[in-house]
DRENVOZA-20562 format. One record per residue (C-alpha): residue number from 1; x, y, z. Coordinates in steps of 0.02 Angstrom, whole numbers. Layout:
REM residues N
PT   pos       c1       c2       c3
PT   NUM        X        Y        Z
...
END
This chain:
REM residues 308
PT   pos       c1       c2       c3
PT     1     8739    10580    10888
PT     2     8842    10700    10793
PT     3     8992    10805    10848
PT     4     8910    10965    10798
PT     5     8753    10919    10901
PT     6     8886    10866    11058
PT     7     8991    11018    11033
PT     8     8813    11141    11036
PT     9     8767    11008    11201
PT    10     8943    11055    11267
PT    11     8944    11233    11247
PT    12     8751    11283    11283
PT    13     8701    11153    11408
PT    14     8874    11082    11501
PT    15     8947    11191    11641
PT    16     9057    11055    11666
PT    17     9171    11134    11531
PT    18     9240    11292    11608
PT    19     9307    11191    11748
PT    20     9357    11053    11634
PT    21     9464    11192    11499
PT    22     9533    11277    11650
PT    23     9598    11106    11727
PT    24     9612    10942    11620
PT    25     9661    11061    11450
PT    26     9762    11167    11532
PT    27     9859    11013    11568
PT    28     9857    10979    11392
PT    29     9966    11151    11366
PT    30     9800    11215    11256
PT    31     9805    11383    11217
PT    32     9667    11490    11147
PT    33     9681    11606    11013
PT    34     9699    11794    11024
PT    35     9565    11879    10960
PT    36     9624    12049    10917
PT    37     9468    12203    10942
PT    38     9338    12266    10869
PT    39     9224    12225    11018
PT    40     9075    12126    10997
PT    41     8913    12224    11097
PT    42     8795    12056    11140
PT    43     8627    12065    11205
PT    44     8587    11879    11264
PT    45     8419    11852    11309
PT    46     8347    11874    11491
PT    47     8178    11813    11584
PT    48     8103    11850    11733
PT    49     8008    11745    11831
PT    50     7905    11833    11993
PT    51     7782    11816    12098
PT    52     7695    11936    12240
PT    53     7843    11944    12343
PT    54     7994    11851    12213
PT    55     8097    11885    12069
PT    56     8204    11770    11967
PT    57     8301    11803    11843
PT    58     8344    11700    11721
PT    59     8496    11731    11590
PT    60     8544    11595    11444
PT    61     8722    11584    11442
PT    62     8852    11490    11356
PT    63     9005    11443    11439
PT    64     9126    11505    11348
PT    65     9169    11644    11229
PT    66     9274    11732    11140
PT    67     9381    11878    11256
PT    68     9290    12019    11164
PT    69     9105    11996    11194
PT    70     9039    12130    11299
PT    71     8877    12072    11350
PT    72     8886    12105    11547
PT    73     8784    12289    11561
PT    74     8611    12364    11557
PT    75     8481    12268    11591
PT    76     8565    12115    11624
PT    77     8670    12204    11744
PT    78     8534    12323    11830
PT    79     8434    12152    11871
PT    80     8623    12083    11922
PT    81     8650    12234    12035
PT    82     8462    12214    12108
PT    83     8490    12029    12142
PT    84     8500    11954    12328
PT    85     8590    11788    12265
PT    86     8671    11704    12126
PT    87     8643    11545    12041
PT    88     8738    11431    11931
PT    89     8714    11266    11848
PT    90     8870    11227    11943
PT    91     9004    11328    12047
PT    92     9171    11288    11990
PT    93     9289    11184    12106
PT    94     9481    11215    12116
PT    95     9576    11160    11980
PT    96     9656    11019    12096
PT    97     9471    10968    12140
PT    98     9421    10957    11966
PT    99     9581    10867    11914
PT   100     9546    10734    12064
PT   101     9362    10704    12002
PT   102     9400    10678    11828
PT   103     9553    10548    11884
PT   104     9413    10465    11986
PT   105     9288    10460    11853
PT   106     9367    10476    11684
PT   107     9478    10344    11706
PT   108     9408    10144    11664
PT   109     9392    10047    11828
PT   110     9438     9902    11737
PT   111     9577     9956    11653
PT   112     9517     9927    11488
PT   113     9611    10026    11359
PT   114     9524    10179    11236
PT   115     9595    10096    11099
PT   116     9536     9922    11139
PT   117     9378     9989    11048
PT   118     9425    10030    10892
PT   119     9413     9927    10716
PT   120     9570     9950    10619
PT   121     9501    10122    10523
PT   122     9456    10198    10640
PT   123     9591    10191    10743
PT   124     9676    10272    10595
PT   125     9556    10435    10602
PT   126     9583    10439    10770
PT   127     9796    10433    10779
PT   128     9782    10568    10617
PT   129     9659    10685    10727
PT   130     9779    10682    10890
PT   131     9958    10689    10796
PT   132     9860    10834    10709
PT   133     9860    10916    10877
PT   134    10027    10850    10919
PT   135     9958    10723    11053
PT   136    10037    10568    11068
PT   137     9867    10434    11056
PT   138     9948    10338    11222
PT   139     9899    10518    11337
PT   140     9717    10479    11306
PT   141     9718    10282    11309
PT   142     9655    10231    11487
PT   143     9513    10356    11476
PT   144     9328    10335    11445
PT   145     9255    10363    11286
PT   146     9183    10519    11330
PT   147     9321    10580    11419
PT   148     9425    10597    11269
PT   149     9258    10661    11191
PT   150     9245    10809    11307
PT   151     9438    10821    11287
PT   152     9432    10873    11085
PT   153     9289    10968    11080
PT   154     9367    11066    11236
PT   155     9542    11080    11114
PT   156     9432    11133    10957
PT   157     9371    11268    11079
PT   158     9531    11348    11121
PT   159     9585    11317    10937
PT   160     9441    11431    10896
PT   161     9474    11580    11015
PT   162     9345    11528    11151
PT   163     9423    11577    11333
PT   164     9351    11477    11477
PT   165     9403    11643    11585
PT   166     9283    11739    11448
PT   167     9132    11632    11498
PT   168     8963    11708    11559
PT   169     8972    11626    11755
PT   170     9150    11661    11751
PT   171     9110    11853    11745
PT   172     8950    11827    11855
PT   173     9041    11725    11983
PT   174     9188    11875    12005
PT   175     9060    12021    12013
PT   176     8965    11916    12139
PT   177     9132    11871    12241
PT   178     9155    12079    12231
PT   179     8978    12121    12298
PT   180     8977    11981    12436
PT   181     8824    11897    12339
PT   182     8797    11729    12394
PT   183     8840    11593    12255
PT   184     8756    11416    12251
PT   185     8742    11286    12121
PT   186     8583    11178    12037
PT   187     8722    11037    12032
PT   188     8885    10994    12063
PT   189     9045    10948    11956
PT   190     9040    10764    12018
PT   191     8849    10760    11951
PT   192     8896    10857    11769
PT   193     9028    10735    11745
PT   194     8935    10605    11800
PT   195     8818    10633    11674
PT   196     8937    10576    11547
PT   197     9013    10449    11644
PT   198     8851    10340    11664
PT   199     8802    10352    11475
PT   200     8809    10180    11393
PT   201     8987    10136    11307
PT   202     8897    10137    11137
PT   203     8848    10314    11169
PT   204     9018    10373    11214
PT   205     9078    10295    11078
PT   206     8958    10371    10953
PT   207     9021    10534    11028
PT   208     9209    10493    11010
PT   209     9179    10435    10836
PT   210     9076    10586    10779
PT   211     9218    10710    10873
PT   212     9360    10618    10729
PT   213     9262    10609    10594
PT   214     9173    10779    10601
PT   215     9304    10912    10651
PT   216     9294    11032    10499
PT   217     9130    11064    10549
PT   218     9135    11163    10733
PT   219     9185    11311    10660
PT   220     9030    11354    10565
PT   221     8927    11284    10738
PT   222     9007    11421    10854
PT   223     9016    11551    10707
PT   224     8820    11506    10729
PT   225     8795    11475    10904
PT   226     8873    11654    10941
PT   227     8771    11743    10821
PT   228     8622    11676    10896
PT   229     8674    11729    11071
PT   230     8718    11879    11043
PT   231     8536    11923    10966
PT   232     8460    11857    11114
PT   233     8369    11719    10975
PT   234     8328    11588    11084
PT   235     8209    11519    10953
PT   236     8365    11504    10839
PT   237     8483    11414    10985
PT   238     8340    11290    11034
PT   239     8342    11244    10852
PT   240     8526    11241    10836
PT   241     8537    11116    10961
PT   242     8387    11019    10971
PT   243     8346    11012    10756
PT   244     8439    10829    10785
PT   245     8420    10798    10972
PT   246     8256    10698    10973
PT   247     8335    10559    10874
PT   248     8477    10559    11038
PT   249     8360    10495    11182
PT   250     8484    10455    11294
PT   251     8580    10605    11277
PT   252     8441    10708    11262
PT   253     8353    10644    11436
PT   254     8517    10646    11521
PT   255     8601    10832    11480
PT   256     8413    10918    11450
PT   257     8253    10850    11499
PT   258     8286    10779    11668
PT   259     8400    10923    11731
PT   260     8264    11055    11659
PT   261     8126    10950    11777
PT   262     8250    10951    11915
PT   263     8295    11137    11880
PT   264     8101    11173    11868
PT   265     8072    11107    12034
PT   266     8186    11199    12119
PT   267     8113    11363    12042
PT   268     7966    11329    12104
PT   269     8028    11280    12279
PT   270     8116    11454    12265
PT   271     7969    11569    12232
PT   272     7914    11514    12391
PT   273     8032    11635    12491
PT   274     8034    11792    12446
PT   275     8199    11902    12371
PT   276     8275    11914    12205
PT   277     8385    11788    12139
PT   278     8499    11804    11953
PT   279     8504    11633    11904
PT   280     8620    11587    11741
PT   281     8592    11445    11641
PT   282     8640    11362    11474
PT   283     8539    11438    11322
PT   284     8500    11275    11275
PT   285     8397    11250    11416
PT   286     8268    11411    11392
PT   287     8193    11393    11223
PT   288     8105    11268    11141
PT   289     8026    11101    11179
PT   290     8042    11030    11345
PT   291     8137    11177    11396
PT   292     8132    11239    11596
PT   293     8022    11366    11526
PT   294     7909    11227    11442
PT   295     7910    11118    11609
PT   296     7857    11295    11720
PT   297     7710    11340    11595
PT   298     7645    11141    11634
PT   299     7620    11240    11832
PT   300     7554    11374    11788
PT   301     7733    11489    11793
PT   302     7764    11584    11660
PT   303     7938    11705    11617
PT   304     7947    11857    11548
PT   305     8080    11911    11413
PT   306     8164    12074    11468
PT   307     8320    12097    11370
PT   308     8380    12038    11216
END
């Protein structure tokens, strides 16, 4: 797997990473970028999903963005403001929370060493890439693989102007909080970072590797990603992120297909009782094969673009 396809994974499909650039970066003394105006007017595409007596909505997000994307009004807000419930991939836990799972998982129960893995030349990429970033090599060494995976791409992020307090469920989950909507979750933070944790070591590593050795590149994939977005393209974002994905079967079962059958379910379970939910999801997970939208249309559901 590539770091651009991991990064687009990250930052279209993984939750996981507001709570993780609002905790374990923020211990890192990260700062993002200011982005000085003009505004950026988004229109991100938005389903709905109804029966006789149910209404979904369904809005591809990504997780974070830069602080002057105004994307949070028209129709995506009149179906907000008409909505009974929200729902996340994920509600946020504490910062302390979040710290304590990531100690729990992150950290290699048997005490092997990051740097135990490495050939000789590589470990010389990967010293370069953290004194780069002023990070002594020793503050990442008794994590997993993909722990100082999520930890670079999270730092490229912030290099690049992208706010986890600017994220799409970070605005939804405030305006909620202000209306007294109920909030709820399709998963939790233990279960997103499990889903890294329980990847094989040769997989992490791949990640890790392809994080070093192919930095330069995440600028053009947000400069990308946000365009796409913006324009509600969901055609474009599936192919952004999937184009390599088939070739990445673990990855690929673990961060899209399974959680889009899971998430599937649970929309169907839903429709059962009638109201009006506003559920947010990763982009990644709307468009394209295999998406949640792919899995419905198997049953028989079908959603219906509303905004772009």
């Amino acid at each position: 797997m590539t770091f651009t396809q991991y990064f687009k994974k990250l930052a279209l499909t993984g939750t996981i990473l507001t709570g993780f650039l609002s905790g374990a970066v923020a211990a890192q003394d990260a700062t993002p970028q200011e982005i000085t105006p003009p505004a950026v007017t988004a229109q991100p595409a938005m389903y709905k999903i109804a029966d006789e007596d149910t209404t979904i909505y369904v809005l591809g997000t990504i997780h974070v963005l830069p602080t002057h994307y105004q994307w949070f009004d028209g129709e995506i807000k009149t179906a907000f403001d008409a909505s009974d419930e929200l729902v996340l991939e994920m509600v946020t836990p504490e910062p302390a929370v979040m710290q304590g799972l990531v100690q729990t998982l992150a950290i290699d129960p048997d005490g092997k060493t990051l740097s135990s893995y490495f050939d000789e030349a590589f470990k010389a990429q990967y010293d370069a890439r953290l004194a780069s970033l002023d990070i002594p090599p020793a503050a990442f060494d008794a994590f997993e693989p993909w722990m100082a995976s999520v930890t670079l791409a999270s730092l490229q992020m912030l290099s690049m102007g992208l706010n986890p307090e600017a994220g799409v469920e970070v605005a939804l989950t405030a305006a909620a909080a202000s209306s007294e909507k109920p909030i709820s979750g399709l998963e939790t933070a233990e279960q997103q970072l499990g889903f890294f944790d329980n990847l094989s070591k040769d997989a992490q590593l791949d990640m890790l590797k392809s994080a070093v050795e192919e930095w330069d590149e995440g600028a053009a994939v947000v400069t990308e990603m946000l365009a796409d977005w913006s324009t509600g393209d969901i055609d474009g974002l599936s192919e952004l992120m999937n184009e390599e994905m088939r070739d990445q079967p673990e990855l690929n079962e673990v961060l899209l297909i399974a959680r889009n059958a899971r998430w599937a379910d649970w929309v169907k379970t839903r429709l059962e009782t009638p109201g009006t939910v506003f559920m947010a999801v990763g982009a990644g997970h709307i468009g394209g094969e295999d998406s949640l939208f792919d899995v419905l249309e198997d049953s028989g559901i079908t959603a219906q673009k509303i905004a772009e």
